[in-house]
C-alpha positions as CSV (number, residue, x, y, z in Angstrom):
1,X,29.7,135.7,229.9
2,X,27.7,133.3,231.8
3,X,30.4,130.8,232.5
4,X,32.7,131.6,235.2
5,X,36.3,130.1,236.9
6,X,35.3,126.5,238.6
7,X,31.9,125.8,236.8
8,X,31.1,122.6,235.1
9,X,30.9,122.5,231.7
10,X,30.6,120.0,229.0
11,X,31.8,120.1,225.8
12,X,29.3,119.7,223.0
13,X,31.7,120.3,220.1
14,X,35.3,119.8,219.0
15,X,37.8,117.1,219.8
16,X,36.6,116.2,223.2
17,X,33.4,116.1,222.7
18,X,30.9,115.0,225.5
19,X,34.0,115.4,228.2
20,X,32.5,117.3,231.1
21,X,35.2,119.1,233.3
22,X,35.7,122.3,235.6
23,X,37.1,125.6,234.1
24,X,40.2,126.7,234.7
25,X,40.3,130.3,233.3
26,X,38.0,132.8,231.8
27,X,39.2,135.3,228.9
28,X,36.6,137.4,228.6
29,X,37.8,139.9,226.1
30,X,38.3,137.6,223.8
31,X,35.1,135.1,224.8
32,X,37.2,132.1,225.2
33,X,38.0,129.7,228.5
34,X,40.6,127.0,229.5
35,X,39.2,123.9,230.5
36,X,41.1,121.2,232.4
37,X,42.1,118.8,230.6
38,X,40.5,119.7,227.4
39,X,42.4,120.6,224.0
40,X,45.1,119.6,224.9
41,X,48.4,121.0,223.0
42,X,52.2,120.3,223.4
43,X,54.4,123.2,223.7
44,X,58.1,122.6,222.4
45,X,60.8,124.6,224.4
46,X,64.6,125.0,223.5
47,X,67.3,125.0,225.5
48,X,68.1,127.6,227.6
49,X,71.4,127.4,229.2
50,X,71.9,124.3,231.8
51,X,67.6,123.9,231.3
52,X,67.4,121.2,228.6
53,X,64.8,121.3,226.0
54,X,61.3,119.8,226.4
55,X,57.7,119.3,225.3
56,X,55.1,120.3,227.7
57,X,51.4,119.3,227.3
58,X,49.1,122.0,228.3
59,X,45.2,123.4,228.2
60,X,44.5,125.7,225.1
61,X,41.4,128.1,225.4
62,X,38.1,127.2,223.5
63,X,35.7,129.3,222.4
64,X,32.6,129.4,225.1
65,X,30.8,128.4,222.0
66,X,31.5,125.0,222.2
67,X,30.5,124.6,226.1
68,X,27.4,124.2,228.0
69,X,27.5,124.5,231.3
70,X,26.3,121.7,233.8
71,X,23.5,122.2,236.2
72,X,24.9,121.0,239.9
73,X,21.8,119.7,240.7
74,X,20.6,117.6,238.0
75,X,24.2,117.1,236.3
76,X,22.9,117.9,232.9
77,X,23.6,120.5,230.1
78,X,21.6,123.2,230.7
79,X,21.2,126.7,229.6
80,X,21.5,130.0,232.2
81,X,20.5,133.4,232.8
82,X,20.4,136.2,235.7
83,X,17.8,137.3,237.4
84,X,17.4,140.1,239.6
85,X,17.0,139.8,243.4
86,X,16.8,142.6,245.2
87,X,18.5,146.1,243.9
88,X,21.9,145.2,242.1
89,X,22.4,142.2,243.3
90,X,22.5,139.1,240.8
91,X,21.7,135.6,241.0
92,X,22.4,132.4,238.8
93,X,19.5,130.7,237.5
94,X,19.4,127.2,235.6
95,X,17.0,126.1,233.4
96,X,15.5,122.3,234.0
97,X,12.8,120.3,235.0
98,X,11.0,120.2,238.3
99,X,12.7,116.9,239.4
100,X,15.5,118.5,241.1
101,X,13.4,120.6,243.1
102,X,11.7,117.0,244.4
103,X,15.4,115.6,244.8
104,X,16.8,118.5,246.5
105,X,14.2,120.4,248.1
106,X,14.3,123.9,248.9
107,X,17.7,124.1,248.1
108,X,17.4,124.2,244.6
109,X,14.0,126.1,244.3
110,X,16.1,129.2,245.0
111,X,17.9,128.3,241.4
112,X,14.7,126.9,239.3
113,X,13.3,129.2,236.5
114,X,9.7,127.2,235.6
């Protein structure tokens, strides 16, 4: 899974569509995340003793289906892979156009894939 705990992501389908927020937790066996603030559900506890009853509104997973992730340097949706850098070692590579590279400099040439 390319999407991992903090990153940006935008929701492109569902209920809250086009809200763009920071992941909360990934499920990765079953290929799902928790966004913050995103679909929303309220839970309905009983009482327990001297506790009284409530309803708590809290973050449901989604499937990473219905995410894209946002590039940090250009702020739009944008689609990911890894590369390889040196022997294992990984890196995070977004896909978008060279105008971040002009905004940013060398700091996001590192991250461009042309």
């Amino acid at each position: 899974m390319k999407i991992r705990k903090d990153d940006k992501v935008l929701v492109i389908s569902g209920k809250d569509k086009a809200k763009e927020w920071k992941v909360l937790k990934v499920l990765t066996k079953t290929n799902r995340i928790v966004v913050e603030g995103i679909n929303m559900v309220t839970r309905n506890y009983k009482k327990m003793g001297t506790t009284p009853g409530q309803s708590v509104k809290k973050e449901a997973a989604m499937d990473v289906s219905n995410v894209m992730l946002v590039c940090p340097f250009t702020s739009k949706p944008t689609r990911v892979w890894y590369v390889t850098i040196s022997d294992k070692s990984w890196s995070k590579k977004y896909r978008f156009s060279k105008v971040a590279v002009k905004v940013k400099g060398w700091e996001a040439k590192d991250y461009i894939i042309k």
